[in-house]
Biotite code that builds the C-alpha atoms (Angstrom):
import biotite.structure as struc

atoms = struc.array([
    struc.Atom([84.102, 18.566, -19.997], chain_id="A", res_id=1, res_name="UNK", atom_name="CA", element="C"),
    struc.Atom([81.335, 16.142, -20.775], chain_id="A", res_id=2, res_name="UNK", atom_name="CA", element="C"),
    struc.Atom([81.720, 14.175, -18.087], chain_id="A", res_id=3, res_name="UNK", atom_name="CA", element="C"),
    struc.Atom([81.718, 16.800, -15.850], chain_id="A", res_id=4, res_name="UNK", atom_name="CA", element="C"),
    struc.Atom([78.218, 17.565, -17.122], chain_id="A", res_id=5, res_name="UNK", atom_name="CA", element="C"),
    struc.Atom([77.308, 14.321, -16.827], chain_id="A", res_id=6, res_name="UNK", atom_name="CA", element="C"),
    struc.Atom([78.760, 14.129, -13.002], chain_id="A", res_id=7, res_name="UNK", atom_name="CA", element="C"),
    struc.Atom([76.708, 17.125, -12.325], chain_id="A", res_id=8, res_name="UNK", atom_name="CA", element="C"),
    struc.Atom([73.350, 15.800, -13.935], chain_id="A", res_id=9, res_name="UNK", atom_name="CA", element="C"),
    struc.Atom([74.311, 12.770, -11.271], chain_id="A", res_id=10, res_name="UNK", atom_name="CA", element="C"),
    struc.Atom([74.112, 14.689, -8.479], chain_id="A", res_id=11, res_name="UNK", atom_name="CA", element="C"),
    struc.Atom([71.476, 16.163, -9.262], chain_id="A", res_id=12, res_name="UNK", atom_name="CA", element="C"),
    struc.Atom([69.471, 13.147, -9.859], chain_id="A", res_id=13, res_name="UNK", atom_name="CA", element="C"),
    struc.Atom([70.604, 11.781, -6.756], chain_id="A", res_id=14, res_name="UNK", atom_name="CA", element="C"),
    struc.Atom([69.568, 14.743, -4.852], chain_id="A", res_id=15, res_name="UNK", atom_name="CA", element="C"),
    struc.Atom([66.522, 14.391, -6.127], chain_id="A", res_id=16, res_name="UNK", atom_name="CA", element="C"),
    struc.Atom([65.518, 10.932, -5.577], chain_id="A", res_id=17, res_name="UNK", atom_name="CA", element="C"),
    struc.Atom([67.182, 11.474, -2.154], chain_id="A", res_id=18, res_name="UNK", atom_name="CA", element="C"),
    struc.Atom([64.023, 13.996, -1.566], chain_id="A", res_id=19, res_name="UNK", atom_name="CA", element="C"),
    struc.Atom([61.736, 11.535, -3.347], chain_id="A", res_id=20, res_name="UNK", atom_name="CA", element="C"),
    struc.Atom([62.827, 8.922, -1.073], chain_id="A", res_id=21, res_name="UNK", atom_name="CA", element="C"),
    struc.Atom([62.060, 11.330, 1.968], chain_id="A", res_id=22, res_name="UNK", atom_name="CA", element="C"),
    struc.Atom([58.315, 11.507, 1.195], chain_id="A", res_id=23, res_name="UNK", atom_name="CA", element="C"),
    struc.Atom([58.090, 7.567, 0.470], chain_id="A", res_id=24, res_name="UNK", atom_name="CA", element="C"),
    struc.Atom([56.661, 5.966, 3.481], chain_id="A", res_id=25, res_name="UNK", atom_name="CA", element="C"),
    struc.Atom([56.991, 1.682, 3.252], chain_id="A", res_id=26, res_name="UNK", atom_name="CA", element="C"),
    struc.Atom([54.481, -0.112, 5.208], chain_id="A", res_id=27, res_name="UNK", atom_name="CA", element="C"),
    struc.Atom([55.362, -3.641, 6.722], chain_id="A", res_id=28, res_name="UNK", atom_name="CA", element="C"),
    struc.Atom([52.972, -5.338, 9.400], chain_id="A", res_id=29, res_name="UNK", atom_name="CA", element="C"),
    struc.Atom([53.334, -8.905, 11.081], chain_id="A", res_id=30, res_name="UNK", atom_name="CA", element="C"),
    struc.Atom([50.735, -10.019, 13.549], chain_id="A", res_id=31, res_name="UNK", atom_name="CA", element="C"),
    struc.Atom([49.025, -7.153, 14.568], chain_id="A", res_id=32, res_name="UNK", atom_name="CA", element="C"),
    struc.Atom([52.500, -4.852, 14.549], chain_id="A", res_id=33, res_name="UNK", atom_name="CA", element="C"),
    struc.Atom([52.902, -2.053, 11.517], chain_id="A", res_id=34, res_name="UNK", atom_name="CA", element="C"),
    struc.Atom([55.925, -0.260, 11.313], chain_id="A", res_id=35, res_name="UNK", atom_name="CA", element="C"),
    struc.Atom([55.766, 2.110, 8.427], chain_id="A", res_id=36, res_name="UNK", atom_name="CA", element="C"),
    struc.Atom([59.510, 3.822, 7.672], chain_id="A", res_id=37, res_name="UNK", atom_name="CA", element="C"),
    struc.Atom([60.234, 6.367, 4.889], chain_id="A", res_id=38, res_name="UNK", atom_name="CA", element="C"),
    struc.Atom([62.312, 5.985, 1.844], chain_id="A", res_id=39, res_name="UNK", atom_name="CA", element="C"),
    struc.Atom([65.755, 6.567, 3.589], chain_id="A", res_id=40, res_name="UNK", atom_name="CA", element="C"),
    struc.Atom([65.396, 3.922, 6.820], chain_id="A", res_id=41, res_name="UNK", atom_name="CA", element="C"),
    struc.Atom([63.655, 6.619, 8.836], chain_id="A", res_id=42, res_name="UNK", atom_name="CA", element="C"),
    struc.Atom([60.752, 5.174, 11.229], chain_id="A", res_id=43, res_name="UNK", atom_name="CA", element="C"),
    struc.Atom([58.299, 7.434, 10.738], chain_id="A", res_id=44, res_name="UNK", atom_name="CA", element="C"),
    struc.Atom([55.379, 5.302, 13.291], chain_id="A", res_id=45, res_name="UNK", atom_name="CA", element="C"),
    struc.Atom([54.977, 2.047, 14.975], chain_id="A", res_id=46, res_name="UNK", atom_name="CA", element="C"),
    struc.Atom([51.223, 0.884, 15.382], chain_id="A", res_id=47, res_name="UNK", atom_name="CA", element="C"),
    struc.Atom([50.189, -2.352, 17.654], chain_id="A", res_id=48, res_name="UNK", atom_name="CA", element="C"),
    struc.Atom([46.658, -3.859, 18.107], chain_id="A", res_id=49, res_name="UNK", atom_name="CA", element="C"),
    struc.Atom([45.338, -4.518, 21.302], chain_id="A", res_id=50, res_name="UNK", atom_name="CA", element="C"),
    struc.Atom([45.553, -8.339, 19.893], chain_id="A", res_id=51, res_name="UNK", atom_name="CA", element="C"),
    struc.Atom([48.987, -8.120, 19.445], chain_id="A", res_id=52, res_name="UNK", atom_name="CA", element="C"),
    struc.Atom([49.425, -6.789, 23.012], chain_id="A", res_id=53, res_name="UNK", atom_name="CA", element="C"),
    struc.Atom([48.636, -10.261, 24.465], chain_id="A", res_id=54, res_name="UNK", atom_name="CA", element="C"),
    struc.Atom([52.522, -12.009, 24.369], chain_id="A", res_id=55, res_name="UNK", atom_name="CA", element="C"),
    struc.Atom([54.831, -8.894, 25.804], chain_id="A", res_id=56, res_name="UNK", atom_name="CA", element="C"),
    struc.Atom([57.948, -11.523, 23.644], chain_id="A", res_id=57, res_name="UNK", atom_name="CA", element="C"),
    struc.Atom([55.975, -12.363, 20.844], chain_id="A", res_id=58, res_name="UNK", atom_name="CA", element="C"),
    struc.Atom([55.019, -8.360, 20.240], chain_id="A", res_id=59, res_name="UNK", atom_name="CA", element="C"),
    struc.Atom([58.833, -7.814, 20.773], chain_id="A", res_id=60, res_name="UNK", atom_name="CA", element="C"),
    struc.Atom([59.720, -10.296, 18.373], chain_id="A", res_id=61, res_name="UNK", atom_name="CA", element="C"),
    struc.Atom([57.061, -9.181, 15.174], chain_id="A", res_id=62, res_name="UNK", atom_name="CA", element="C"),
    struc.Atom([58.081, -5.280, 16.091], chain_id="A", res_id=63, res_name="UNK", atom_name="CA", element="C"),
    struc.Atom([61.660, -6.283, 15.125], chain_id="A", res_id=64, res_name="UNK", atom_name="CA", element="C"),
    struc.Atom([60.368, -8.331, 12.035], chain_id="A", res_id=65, res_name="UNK", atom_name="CA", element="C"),
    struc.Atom([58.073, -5.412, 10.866], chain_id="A", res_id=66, res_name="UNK", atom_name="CA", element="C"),
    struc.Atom([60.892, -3.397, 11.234], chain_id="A", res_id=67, res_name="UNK", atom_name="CA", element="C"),
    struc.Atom([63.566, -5.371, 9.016], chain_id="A", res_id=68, res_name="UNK", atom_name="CA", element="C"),
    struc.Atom([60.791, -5.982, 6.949], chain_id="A", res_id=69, res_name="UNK", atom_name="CA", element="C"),
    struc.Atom([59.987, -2.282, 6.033], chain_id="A", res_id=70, res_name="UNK", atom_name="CA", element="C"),
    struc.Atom([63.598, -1.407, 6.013], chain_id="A", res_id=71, res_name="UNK", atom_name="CA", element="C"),
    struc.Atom([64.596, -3.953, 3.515], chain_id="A", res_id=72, res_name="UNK", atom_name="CA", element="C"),
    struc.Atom([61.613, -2.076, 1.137], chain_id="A", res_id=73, res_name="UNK", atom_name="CA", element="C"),
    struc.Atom([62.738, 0.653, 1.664], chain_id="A", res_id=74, res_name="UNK", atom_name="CA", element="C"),
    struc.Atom([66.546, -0.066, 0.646], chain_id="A", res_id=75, res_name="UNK", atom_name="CA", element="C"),
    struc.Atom([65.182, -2.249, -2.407], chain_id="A", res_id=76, res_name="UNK", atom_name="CA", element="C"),
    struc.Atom([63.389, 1.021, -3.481], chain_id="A", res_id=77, res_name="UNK", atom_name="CA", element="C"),
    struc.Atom([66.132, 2.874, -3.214], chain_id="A", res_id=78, res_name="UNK", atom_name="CA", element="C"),
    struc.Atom([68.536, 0.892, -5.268], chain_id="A", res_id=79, res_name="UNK", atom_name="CA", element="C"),
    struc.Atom([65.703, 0.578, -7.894], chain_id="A", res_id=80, res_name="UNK", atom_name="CA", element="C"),
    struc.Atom([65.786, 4.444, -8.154], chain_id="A", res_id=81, res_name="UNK", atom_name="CA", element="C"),
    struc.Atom([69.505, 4.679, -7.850], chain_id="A", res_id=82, res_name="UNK", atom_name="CA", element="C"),
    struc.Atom([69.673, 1.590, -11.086], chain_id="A", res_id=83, res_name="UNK", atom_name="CA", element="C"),
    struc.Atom([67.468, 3.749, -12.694], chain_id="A", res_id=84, res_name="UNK", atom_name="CA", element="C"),
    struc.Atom([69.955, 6.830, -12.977], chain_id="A", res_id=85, res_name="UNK", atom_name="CA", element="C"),
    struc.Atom([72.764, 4.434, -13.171], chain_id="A", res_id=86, res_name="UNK", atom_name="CA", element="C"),
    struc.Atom([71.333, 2.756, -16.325], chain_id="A", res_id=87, res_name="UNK", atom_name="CA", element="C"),
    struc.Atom([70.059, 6.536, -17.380], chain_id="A", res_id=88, res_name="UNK", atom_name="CA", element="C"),
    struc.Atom([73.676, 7.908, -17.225], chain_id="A", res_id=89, res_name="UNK", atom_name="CA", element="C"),
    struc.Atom([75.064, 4.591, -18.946], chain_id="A", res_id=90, res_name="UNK", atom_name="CA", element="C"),
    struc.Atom([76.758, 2.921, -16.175], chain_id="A", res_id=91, res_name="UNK", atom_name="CA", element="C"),
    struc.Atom([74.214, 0.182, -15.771], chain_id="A", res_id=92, res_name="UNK", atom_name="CA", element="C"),
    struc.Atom([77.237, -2.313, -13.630], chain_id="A", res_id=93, res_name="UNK", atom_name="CA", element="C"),
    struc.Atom([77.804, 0.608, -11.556], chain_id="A", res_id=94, res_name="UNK", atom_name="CA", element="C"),
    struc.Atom([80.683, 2.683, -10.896], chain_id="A", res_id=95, res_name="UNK", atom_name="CA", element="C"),
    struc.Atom([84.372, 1.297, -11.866], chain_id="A", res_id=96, res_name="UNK", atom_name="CA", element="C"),
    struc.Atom([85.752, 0.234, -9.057], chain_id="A", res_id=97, res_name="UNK", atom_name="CA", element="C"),
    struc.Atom([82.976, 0.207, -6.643], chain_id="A", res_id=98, res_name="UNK", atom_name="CA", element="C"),
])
């Protein structure tokens, strides 16, 4: 039964930092482009200068790095929350046989 209990508490934290996640917003800019996304991979805006406006390709290119860039945040701070709970709930390497 314990470990039912402890799946539950689980879930629960992993609702929660699901929700957390939600209302993070990650900020990543290159050259003059700022994509900010939230803490699940969702773009939430996409900002260019009138600088960055000068190279149609080069504003291409730094849109798609700004928007690896804040992704990649965003999944590291995920899997820092999700660690957390892990190493909470004692299963700091994970789940067997994942």
């Amino acid at each position: 039964m314990n470990k039912f209990k402890d799946l539950y508490k689980l879930q629960k934290q992993a609702k929660d930092i699901k929700k957390k996640l939600q209302n993070t917003h990650i900020e990543a800019e290159v050259e003059g482009v700022t994509a900010i996304v939230d803490g699940q991979q969702e773009i939430i805006s996409v900002s260019i200068t009138d600088e960055a406006y000068t190279n149609k390709k080069k504003t291409e290119s730094n849109l798609v790095k700004a928007l690896n860039k804040a992704i990649k945040r965003s999944q590291q701070l995920g899997a820092e929350q999700m660690k957390d709970v892990m190493g909470d709930m004692g299963l700091g390497g994970g789940l067997p046989g994942m």
